[in-house]
Every structure is written in C-alpha cells, then in structure tokens.
N, C-alpha and C positions, 0 to 999 in steps of 0.2 A: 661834273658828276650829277649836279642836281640835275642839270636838262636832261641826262640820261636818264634817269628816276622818273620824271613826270613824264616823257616819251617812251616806256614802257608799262609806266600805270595813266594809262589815257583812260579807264572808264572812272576813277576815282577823282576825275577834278571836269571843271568848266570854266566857261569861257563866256564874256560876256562885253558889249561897248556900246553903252549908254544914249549914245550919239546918232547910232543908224536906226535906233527900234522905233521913231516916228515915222521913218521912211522905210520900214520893212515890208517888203510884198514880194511878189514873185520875179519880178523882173530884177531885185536890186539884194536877192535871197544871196545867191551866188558871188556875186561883189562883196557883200559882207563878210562871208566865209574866207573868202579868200585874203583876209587883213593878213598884215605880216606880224602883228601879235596875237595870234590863232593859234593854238598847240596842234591842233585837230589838222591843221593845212599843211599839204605836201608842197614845196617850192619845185621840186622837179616833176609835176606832173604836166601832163600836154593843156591844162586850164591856163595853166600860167603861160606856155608858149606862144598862145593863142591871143592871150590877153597883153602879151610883150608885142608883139604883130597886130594887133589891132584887128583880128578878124573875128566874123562869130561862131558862135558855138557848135552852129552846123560844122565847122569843118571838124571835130573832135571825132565824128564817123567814120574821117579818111584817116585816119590817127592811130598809130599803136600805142600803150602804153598807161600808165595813171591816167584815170580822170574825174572830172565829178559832177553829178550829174542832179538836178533837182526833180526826185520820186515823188514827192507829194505834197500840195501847198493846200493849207486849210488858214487861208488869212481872215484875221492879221496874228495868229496867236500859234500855231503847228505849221512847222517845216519840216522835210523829212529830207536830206540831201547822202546820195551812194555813192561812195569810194568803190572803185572797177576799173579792172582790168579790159583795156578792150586789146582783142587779137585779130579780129578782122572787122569789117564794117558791121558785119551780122553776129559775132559772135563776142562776148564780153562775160569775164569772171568778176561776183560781186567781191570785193574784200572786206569791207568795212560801213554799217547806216550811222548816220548822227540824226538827232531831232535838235530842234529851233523850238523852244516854248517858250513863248514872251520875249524873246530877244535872247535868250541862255542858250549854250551848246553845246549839248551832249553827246558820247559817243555810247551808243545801244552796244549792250552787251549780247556776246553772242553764245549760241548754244552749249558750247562747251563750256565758256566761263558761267553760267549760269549754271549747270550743272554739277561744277567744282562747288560753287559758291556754296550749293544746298547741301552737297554732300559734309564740308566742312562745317557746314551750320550742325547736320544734323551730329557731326561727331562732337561737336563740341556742346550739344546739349546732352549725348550719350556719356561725355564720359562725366558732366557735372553732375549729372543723375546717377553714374554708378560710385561715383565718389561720396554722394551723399548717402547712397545705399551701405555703401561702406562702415562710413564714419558711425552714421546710425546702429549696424551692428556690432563693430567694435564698444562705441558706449555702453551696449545691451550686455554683452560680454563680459564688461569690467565689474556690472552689477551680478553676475554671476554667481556665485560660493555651491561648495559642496564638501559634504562630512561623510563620513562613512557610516554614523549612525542615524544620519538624520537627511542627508539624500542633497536636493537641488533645492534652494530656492535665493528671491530674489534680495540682494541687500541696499537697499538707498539712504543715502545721505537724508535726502527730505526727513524722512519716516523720521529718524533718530532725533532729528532737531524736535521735532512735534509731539514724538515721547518725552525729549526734556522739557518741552512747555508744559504739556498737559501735567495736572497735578493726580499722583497716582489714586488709582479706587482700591480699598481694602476690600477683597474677595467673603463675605459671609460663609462662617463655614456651615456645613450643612449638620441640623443634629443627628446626634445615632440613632439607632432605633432600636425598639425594643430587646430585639434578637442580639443587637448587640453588646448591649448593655449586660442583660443575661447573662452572656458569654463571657464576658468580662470578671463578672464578679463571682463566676463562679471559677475562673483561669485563679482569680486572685486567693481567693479561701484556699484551694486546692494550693498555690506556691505558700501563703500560710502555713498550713497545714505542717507540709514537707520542709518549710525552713523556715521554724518561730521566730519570732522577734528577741533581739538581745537587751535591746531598749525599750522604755515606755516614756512618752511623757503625759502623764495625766491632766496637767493642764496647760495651756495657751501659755506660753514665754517661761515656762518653767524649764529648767534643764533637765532631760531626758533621763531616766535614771535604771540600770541593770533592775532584767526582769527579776534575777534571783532575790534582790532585795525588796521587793513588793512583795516577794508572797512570803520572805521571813516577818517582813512589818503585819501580814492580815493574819498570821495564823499567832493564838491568845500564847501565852506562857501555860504550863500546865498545873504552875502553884496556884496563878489566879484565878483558876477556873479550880480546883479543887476549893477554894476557901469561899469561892461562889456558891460550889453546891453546898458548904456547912453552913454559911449564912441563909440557904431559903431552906433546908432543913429546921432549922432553928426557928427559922419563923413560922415555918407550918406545925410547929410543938405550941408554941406559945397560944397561937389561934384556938388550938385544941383544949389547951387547960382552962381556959376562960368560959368555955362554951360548958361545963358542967356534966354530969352522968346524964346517959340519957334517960328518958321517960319511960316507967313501964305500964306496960299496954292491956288489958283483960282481954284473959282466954275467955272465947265462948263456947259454952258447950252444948 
C-alpha cells in the first residue's frame, strides 16, 4: 500500500544517490535515472529494452511505446529528462518532465496540478479569512446591549475592571442662583403661610415645644399688669408732692 501511495503522489517526494553526482553529465544523466531505486523510472519502458539488448538509443525512434529522453542538460547542476510516448518515429505524446538539480530528482508538476494546487491555496486562505471575519463579529456582538429606554451601546469587560481601579471623583455641585433662591424662599413663606408650624424650637438641642404654648408663656397675666400701672401711678404722685406749688409769675401791664 505504501508504494501505491508514493506512486501516485510522485510530485511530493525525491529521489537522490550520492554515488553518481561526481560523474554526472550528459552521457551518464540517463544511466542514472534509470537506477532501480528511482520511484520516477518506468521498468517497462522501451529505455530498458534497449538497455537489456545492449543497443543505443537511436533505435528508441523505431520504437513504440514509453521512453525517455534527455531535453536539456545545463552541466554539471540542471538536467531536464521527458517521459513520452512515442507512436511513430516522427510523432511522440509528452506525459511526464523531471529536473536533476545537483544530483536530486524531481518530477515537474503539471498544469493542472498547479492549478488545483493555487486554487486550494487560495480556498484555504478564503475561508481562514472568513472565519476570522466571523469570529471577530460575533465577539463584537456579544459586547452588544440594548434597553428600550436608553437604545444601543457597547458593554466591555475591560471598561468595568478600570472603573473598579480608578478611585471615584465626587461630582461639584453647581451653586443656585439668584433666581433661584428667590424662588425658593418665597415657595417657602408662602407653604408657611398656608400651613403654620405646630412646633418651635427656640434653641439648638432643646426639645421642640407646641406653638400654642409659646404664645400663652409671652402674653403677661392681667393682674400683673394691672398692679403695674398702680405701682407707676403711685410713683408719678409721689414725684409730684415733693416738687412743691408752683411759682407765681407777674402780670404786665
């Protein structure tokens, strides 16, 4: 099962022997290729027939069938060897290129798997990108909130940890003004006015005491104010007796 594996992913591995890269050139390109530990070498093609009969490689022109053929030698470091079909002496289908770089050998991928290759490349850079486009707006999402009285906005984690650090500012309140103060005090006189006070307290820590009873304590009794006015009666008699008749004055005539 393995060799079926590695004999259908021929562009994904290589091939290499250590031994011929000092003798590698173009007469000895072909011998190489054709080791029988080569994944890349066909055993049934007319090179090997050829090479079993000891003949050369001109006759692979009278030949139908596999063969392989070396397209281009850039020694000592580039070899380019064709897998083809030949069907008559003049007419031959390629099937397959390999290159030789420094002794390694590779099989060239062709049009179509190149093609596949990018188109997968690019699906798989599409859907990491739309995945991530994703993920990105679902997390956007979850920060999300909405009230009915107060609409959309955004709610984070961060923000709240940073309001518990930060140590709160006490807001200044702003003073009133004029206008309003005015207003105030005259709201207040006027709720006065319309609903007296039941309580007073006259001073600081004292208990509050019924209005009624403050104005019995300020108004006098009416004996002591009667014995008041005899007492400065009395005294304005006395003042009078001491001070004698008065002086009599001459008429002029």
């Amino acid at each position: 099962m393995a060799a079926v594996d590695i004999r259908d992913n021929l562009l994904g591995i290589s091939w290499v022997d250590s031994s011929w890269i000092p003798i590698l050139n173009s007469g000895s390109v072909l011998d190489y290729f054709s080791e029988r530990s080569n994944p890349f070498y066909d055993r049934t093609c007319n090179n090997e027939v050829v090479k079993m009969q000891r003949l050369t490689l001109e006759h692979l022109n009278q030949m139908v069938g596999v063969e392989y053929i070396l397209l281009h030698a850039q020694e000592p470091i580039l070899f380019i060897i064709r897998k083809q079909q030949r069907q008559s002496p003049t007419q031959v289908i390629p099937l397959a290129d390999y290159y030789i770089i420094a002794g390694v050998i590779y099989q060239a991928p062709d049009l179509g798997s190149v093609i596949n290759s990018r188109v997968n490349l690019f699906s798989f850079y599409k859907l990491t990108a739309v995945h991530g486009i994703q993920s990105a707006f679902d997390e956007a999402m979850s920060y999300c909130r909405y009230h009915p009285s107060k609409g959309y906005w955004w709610h984070f984690k961060d923000h709240e940890e940073q309001d518990k650090i930060k140590p709160k500012v006490k807001r200044k309140e702003e003073p009133s003004s004029i206008f309003q103060r005015q207003r105030v005090d005259a709201l207040l006189l006027d709720l006065r006015q319309k609903f007296p006070p039941k309580f007073v307290q006259q001073k600081s820590g004292e208990k509050p005491v019924p209005v009624d009873q403050t104005k019995k304590e300020a108004e006098p009794i009416p004996e002591t104010v009667k014995s008041e006015e005899k007492e400065t009666t009395k005294n304005i008699q006395q003042t009078a007796g001491t001070k004698g008749p008065p002086e009599k004055r001459m008429r002029l005539q």
